[in-house]
C-alpha positions in Angstrom: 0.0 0.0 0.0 2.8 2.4 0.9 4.7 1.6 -2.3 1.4 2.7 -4.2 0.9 5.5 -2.1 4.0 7.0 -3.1 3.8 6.3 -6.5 0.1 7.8 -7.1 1.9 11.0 -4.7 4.6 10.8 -7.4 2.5 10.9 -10.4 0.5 13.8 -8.9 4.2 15.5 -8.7 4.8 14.9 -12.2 1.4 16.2 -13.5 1.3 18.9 -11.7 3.6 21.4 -13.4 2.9 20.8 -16.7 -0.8 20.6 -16.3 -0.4 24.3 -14.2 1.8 25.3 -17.1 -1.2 24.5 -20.0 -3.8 25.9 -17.6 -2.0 29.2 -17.3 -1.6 29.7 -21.2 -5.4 29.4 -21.5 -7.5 32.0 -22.2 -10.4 33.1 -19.7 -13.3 31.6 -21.7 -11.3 27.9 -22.2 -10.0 28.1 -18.6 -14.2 28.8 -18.3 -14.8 25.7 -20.0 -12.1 23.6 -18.8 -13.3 24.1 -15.2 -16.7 22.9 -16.4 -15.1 19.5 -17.6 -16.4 17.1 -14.6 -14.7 13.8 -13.7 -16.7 11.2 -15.4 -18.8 9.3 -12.1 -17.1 6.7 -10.2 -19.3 3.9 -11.4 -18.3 4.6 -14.7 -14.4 3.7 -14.3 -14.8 0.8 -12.5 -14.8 -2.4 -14.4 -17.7 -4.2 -14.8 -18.5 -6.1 -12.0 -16.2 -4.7 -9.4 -17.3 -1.6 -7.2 -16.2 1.7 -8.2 -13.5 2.9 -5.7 -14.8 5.2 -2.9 -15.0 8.8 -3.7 -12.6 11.3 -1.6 -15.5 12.4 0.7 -16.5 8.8 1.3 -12.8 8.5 2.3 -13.2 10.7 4.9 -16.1 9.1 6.7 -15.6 8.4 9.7 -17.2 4.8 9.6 -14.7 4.0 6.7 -11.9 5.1 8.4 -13.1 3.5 11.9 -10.6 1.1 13.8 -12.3 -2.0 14.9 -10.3 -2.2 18.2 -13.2 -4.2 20.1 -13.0 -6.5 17.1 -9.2 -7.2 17.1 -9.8 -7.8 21.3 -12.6 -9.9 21.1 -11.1 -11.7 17.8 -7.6 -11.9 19.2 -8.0 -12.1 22.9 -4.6 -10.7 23.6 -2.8 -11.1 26.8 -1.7 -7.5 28.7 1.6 -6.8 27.2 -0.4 -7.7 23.6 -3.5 -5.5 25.1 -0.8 -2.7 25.7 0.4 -3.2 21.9 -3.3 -3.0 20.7 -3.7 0.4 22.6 -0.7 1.9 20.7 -1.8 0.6 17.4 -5.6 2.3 18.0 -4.1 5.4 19.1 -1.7 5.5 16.0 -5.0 4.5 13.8 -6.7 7.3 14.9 -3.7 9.8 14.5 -3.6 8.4 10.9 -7.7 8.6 10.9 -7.5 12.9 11.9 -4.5 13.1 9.4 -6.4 12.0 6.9 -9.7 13.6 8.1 -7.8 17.4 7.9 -6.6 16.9 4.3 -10.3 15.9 3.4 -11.4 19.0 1.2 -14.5 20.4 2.3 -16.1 20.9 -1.7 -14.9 19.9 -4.9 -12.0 22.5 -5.9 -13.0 25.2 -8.7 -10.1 24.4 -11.0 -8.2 21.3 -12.4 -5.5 22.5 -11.1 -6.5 22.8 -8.0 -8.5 19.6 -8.0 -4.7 17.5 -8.8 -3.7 19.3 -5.9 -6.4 18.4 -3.1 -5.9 14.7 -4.5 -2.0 15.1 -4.1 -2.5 16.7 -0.3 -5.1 13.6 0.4 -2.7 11.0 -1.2 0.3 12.4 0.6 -2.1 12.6 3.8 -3.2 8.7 3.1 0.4 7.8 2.9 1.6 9.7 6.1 -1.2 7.3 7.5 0.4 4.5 6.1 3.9 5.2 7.8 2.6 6.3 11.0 0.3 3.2 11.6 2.7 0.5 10.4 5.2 0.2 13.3 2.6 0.1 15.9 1.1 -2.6 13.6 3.7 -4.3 13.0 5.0 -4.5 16.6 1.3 -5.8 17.8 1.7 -8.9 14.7 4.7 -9.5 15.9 3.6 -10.1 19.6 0.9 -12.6 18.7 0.7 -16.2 19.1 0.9 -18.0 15.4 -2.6 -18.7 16.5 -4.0 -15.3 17.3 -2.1 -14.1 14.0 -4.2 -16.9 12.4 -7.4 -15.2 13.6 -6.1 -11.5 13.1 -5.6 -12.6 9.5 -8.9 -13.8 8.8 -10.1 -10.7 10.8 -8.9 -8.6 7.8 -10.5 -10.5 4.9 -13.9 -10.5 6.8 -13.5 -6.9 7.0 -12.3 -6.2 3.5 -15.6 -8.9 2.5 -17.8 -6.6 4.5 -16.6 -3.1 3.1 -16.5 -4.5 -0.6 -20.9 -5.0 0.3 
């Protein structure tokens, strides 16, 4: 996830200048019209069959980015030290959760340009998510039993299964 993180924040890098470049040699009416261009709707770019991927305000929700803490216990039943683990992991998830939440734009920016930018601040935010709930994550997997890592792991593709509804 990190690696494509960085390389959607990357692309955004890329495009960036140029695209600013061809918008500022524009002309008021075609920067008119080229602000009028909308996305085409999620459903429409994903394939069919498969669910479209989650627009950036349904990113934001809180529900989506909800850590299922009770879950893990209840799933995992960890012992104290594991419990203490679990804490630092939640805590990191919802650091990750309010980075995210704070690079949510409020409304749909006017310009293309300015629309590749709030999706580069909510990709970089996303990925600053990544890297500040990994070690805590790691360090909790690594604490478990084979057996509770058993159960953690099928935790994850019951979640994914339920989110994908």
């Amino acid at each position: 996830m990190q690696q494509r993180l960085q390389a959607l924040v990357d692309a955004v890098n890329i495009v960036s200048p140029p695209l600013d470049k061809f918008y500022d040699a524009l002309s008021d009416e075609q920067k008119a019209r080229f602000n009028d261009m909308a996305p085409p709707p999620q459903q429409a770019q994903a394939p069919q069959g498969q669910q479209a991927p989650p627009s950036v305000t349904a990113q934001c929700d809180a529900k989506v980015m909800a850590w299922p803490s009770g879950q893990i216990d209840a799933l995992v039943k960890p012992n104290d030290a594991q419990r203490a683990k679990l804490a630092a992991l939640t805590a990191a998830a919802s650091q990750a959760a309010d980075t995210i939440k704070a690079a949510c734009p409020g409304e749909l920016p006017a310009t293309p340009p300015s629309r590749l930018s709030a999706i580069g601040k909510h990709l970089q935010a996303m990925l600053q998510a990544v890297q500040t709930v990994q070690p805590p994550l790691a360090d909790f997997y690594n604490a478990l039993s084979d057996d509770q890592k058993a159960r953690f792991n099928s935790m994850g593709k019951q979640l994914f299964a339920a989110n994908q509804e």
